[in-house]
Residue, then its C-alpha position, 0 to 999 in steps of 0.5 A: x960634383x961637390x954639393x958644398x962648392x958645386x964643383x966638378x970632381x971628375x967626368x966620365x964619357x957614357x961614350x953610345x950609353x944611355x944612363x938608366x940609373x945609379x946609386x951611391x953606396x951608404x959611405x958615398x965611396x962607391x957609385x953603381x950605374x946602369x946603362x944601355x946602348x939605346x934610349x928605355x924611352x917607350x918606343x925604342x925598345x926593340x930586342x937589339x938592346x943591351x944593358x950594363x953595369x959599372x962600379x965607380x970609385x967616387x973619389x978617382x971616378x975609375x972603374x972598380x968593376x965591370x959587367x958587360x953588356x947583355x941583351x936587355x936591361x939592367x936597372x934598379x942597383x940597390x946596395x944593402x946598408x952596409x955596402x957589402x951587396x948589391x941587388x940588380x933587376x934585369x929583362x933579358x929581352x925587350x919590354x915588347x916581348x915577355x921578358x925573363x925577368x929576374x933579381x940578381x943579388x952580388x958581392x958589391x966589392x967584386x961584382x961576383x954573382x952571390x945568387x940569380x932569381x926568376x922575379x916574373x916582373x920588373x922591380x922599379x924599386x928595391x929596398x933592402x931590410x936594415x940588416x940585410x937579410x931581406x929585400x924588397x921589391x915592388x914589381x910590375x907584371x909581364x906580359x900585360x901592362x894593365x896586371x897589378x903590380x906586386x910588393x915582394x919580400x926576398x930571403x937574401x941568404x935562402x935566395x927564395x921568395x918569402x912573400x907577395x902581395x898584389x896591388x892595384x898599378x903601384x909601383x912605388x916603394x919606401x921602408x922606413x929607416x928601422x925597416x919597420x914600415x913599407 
C-alpha cells in the first residue's frame, strides 16, 4: 500500500502459505517474507511442516528470488543496514520435538547462502551492528520452555559466536541507532 493515499501498489496470492513475518530492506526496494504451509499457532506444530522465503521486489511485487520450502520454519529476516545481507533464523523439525536450530546469514541480492550456524534456540529477534560486522540475537532455548533465554553476538565475517548472555525469559531486542546500546 501507499502510506500517503492508502492505495494498493499490487497484491500477491500467499495461495496455502501462512505468512510468519516480513521485512523491508533499508531503501524500501526489497521486502523478504517468510512463510509456512500450516498455521505457527501452538498446537499446529507437527513434523509435517515446511517453511520458505521470498524476496520481492517492491515496486513490481515480482519475486527477485526464491528459497524453497524446507521441513521446519524459517523466521526472523533481518537485513543488514546497507541491504547487502540477509540473516534468517530456522528450526529444521517442529517445536514439539528438539529442533536443529540454526542462524543462516545470505547475500540479500542473490539469496546465496554466505554462511550457516548452529544457534542452539530460536532468534525471535535480530539486529544487525550499524556497520555490519555484527549480529545480534535474542535467542530462546530448546528443549525446554521454562530455559532462560539467551542475548548473542555473531562476528558476521568469522561466522562465530563472539558472545552470550542469559537472561530470565526475554526474548525482546532493540539496538539503538549508533549500535551503541542493546
Amino acid at each position: 500500500l501507499d502510506p500517503a493515499s492508502g492505495e494498493t501498489r499490487w497484491t500477491r496470492s500467499t495461495g496455502e502459505k501462512f505468512v510468519l513475518d516480513m521485512r523491508f530492506s533499508p531503501d524500501g526496494a526489497r521486502l523478504a517474507v517468510t512463510h509456512s504451509n500450516a498455521s505457527p499457532l501452538p498446537g499446529n506444530l507437527n513434523a509435517g511442516m515446511s517453511g520458505g522465503l521470498q524476496l520481492l521486489d517492491t515496486a513490481t511485487g515480482t519475486v527477485v528470488w526464491s528459497e524453497a520450502h524446507q521441513p521446519g520454519l524459517l523466521a526472523v529476516p533481518t537485513f543488514s543496514r546497507d541491504g547487502k545481507r540477509l540473516a534468517v533464523t530456522k528450526a529444521t523439525t517442529s517445536y514439539t520435538a528438539v529442533p536443529a536450530l540454526s542462524l543462516q546469514l545470505l547475500e540479500a541480492e542473490t539469496g546465496g547462502e554466505i554462511w550457516t550456524a548452529a544457534t542452539g534456540g530460536i532468534a525471535f529477534f535480530t539486529a544487525f551492528s550499524p556497520d555490519g560486522q555484527r549480529l545480534f540475537m535474542s535467542l530462546w532455548r530448546f528443549p525446554h520452555p521454562s530455559a532462560p533465554s539467551s542475548l548473542c553476538c555473531w562476528d558476521v565475517q568469522d561466522h562465530r559466536q563472539l558472545w552470550s548472555v542469559d537472561r530470565s525469559h526475554s526474548s525482546m531486542l532493540s539496538l539503538s541507532g549508533d549500535g551503541r546500546q542493546l
